[in-house]
N, C-alpha and C positions, 0 to 999 in steps of 0.2 A: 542434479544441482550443479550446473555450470560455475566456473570463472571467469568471465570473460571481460576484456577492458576495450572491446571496441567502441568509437564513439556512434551517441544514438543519434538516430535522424527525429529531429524535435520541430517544432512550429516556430516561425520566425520570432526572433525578438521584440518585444514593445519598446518605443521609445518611450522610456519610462528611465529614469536615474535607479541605476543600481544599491542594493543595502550595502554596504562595507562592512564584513567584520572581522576584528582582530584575530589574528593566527596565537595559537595559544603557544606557541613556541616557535621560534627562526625557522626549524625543521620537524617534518619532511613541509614543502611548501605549499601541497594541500590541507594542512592541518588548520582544523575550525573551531573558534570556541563560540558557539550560541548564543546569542545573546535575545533580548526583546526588540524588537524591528517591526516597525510599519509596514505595509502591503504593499509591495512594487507597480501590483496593478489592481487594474479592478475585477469583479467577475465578469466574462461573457455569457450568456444565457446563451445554450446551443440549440436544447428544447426547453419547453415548460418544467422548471422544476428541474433541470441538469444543468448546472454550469461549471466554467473550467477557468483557469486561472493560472500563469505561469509567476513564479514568484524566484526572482534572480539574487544571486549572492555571490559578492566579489569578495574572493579569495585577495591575502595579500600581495604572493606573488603576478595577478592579473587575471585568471581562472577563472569562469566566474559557470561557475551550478547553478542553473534552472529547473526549479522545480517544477512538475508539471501537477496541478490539484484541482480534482474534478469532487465537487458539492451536489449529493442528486438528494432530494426529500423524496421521502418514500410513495408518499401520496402519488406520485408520477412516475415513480421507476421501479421495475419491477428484477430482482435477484436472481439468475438459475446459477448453480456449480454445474460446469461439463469435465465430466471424465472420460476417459478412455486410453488405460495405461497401455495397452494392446498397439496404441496410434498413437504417439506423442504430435505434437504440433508449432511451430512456432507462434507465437501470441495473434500475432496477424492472420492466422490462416484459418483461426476457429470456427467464427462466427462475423462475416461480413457485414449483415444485416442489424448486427448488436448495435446501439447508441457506444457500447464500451466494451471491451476485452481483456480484463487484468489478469498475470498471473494469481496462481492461490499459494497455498501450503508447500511444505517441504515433501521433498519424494528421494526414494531411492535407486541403487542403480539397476532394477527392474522397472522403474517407473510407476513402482505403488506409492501411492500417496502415505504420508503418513501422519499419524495422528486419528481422528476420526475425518469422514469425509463424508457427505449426504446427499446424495443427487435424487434431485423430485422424490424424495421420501427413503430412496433406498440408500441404505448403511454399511460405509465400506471402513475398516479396520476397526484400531479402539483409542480412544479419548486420551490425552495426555492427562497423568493424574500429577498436581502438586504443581505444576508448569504451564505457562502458556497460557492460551486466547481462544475465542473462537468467532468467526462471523456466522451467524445464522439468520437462516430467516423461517421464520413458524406457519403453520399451515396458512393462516388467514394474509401471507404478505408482507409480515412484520419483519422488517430488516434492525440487527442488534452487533453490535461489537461488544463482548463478553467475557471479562478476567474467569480462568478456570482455579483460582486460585481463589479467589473470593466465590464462587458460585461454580463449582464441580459440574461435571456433565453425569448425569444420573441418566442409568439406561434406560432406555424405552419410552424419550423422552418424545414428544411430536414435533420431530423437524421435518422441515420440506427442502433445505439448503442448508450445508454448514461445510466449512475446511478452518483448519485449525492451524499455528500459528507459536514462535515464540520466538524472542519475549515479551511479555508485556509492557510497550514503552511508557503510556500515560494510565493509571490503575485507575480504580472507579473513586480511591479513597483521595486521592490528589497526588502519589507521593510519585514517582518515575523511575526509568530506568536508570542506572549510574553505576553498574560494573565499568571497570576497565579491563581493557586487555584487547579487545575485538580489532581487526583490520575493518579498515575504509572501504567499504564496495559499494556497489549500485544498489539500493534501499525500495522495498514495497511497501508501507504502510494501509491499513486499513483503518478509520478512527468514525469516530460519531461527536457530532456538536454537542452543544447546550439545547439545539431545538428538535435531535433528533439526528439529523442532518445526516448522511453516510460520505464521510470524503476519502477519497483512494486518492496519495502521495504518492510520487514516484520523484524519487533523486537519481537520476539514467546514471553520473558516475560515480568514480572511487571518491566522493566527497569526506562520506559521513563514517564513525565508527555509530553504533547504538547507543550509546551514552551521549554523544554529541546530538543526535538527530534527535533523542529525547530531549534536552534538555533546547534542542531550538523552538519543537513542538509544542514544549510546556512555559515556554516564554513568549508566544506570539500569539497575542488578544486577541488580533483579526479573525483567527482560525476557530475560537472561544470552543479548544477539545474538552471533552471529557473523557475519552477513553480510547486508545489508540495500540494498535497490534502488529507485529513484525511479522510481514510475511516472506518469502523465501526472496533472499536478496541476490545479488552476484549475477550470474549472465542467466537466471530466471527472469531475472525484473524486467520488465515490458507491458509494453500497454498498448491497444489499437482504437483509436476513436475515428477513423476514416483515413484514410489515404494522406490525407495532409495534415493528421496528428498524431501521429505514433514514436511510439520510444521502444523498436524491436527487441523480443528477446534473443539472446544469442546462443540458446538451446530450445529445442523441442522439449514440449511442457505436456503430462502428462495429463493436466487437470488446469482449468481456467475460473473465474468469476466473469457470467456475460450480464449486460444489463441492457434491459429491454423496455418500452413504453409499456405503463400501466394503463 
């Protein structure tokens, strides 16, 4: 689990007018307070059923965080988890061929995953109990973003994909994250609409603490979450959607989320 504050190489800007939102205090001068904000842009449709969306936020001091939000319906995109603690990798060097390349879960300094982890059926560690999240996906396809806190992982369950995740930013009951204390780093989100929908968030910098990134996520209609999952942030966070949309991660990763055409 990296620190790192290099800047990411992202997809040009849209001319589109920037959100503005007020800093919740004079200092430090990336400090955000969330508010509810219109969509900076619109979607592009990449493939049938994947689209991506950069969504900008101007910091007071002039900064301004793009986020990068990829929307896929399940009906068209299909989930694997790649592991292989043995061969870390940076996010770009996974899987070429993916539509998508996200980091997953948190890992330690041998590169095991932690938490539970599930690739094509097989089961690596054990389930966070009282805490956290999980994205799965079940034998037949079915992609899910999933409080472990509201609905436990019970063993021997039939998964085909799953990595796991904390904390839970948006809960299933509507209520959000809102600890303080956390530093601002580079942010992974995993969350599901109102229609299903799977959208993977990415904040490349030090923008956000976790209580702020919740409270933008559960203010902004556009996105209409119901259920959204912190996964391993800091110089993990990274994404590859081809060559000229990526946000690198700035450590080898032992374990990724790829998505591929259904």
């Amino acid at each position: 689990m990296g620190l790192g504050c290099l800047v990411a190489c992202l997809p040009a800007p849209r001319l589109t007018p920037p959100i503005v939102l007020p800093a919740a205090t004079p200092s430090p001068p990336a400090l955000v307070a969330p508010t509810a904000t219109p969509p900076t842009s619109g979607w592009d449709e990449l493939f049938p059923g994947f689209e991506w969306r950069e969504m900008r936020i101007l910091m007071e001091d002039g900064f301004e965080e793009r986020l990068s939000v990829f929307r896929m319906a399940p009906a068209h995109n299909r989930f694997r988890v790649l592991y292989s603690p043995a061969q870390p990798e940076y996010v770009s060097a996974w899987d070429s061929a993916a539509r998508l390349v996200f980091n997953a879960g948190f890992f330690d300094e041998n590169n095991v995953a932690l938490g539970l982890l599930v690739m094509d059926g097989q089961t690596f560690g054990q389930s966070y109990s009282g805490l956290g999240g999980m994205f799965q996906v079940t034998g037949d396809g079915t992609p899910r973003v999933r409080s472990l806190v509201a609905e436990p992982y019970q063993p021997g369950e039939a998964l085909e994909q799953a990595v796991q995740g904390f904390p839970m930013l948006l809960r299933p009951d509507g209520t959000r994250y809102s600890d303080t204390g956390d530093a601002r780093a580079r942010r992974t989100v995993i969350a599901q609409d109102a229609a299903g929908n799977i959208l993977l968030i990415i904040a490349p910098h030090e923008t956000f603490t976790l209580a702020e990134l919740a409270s933008w996520l559960a203010s902004n209609p556009d996105l209409n979450l119901t259920v959204a999952l912190n996964l391993d942030g800091g110089g993990s966070t990274g994404y590859y959607a081809g060559p000229n949309n990526i946000a690198p991660s700035y450590v080898r990763l032992p374990a990724v989320v790829a998505v591929y055409e259904r």
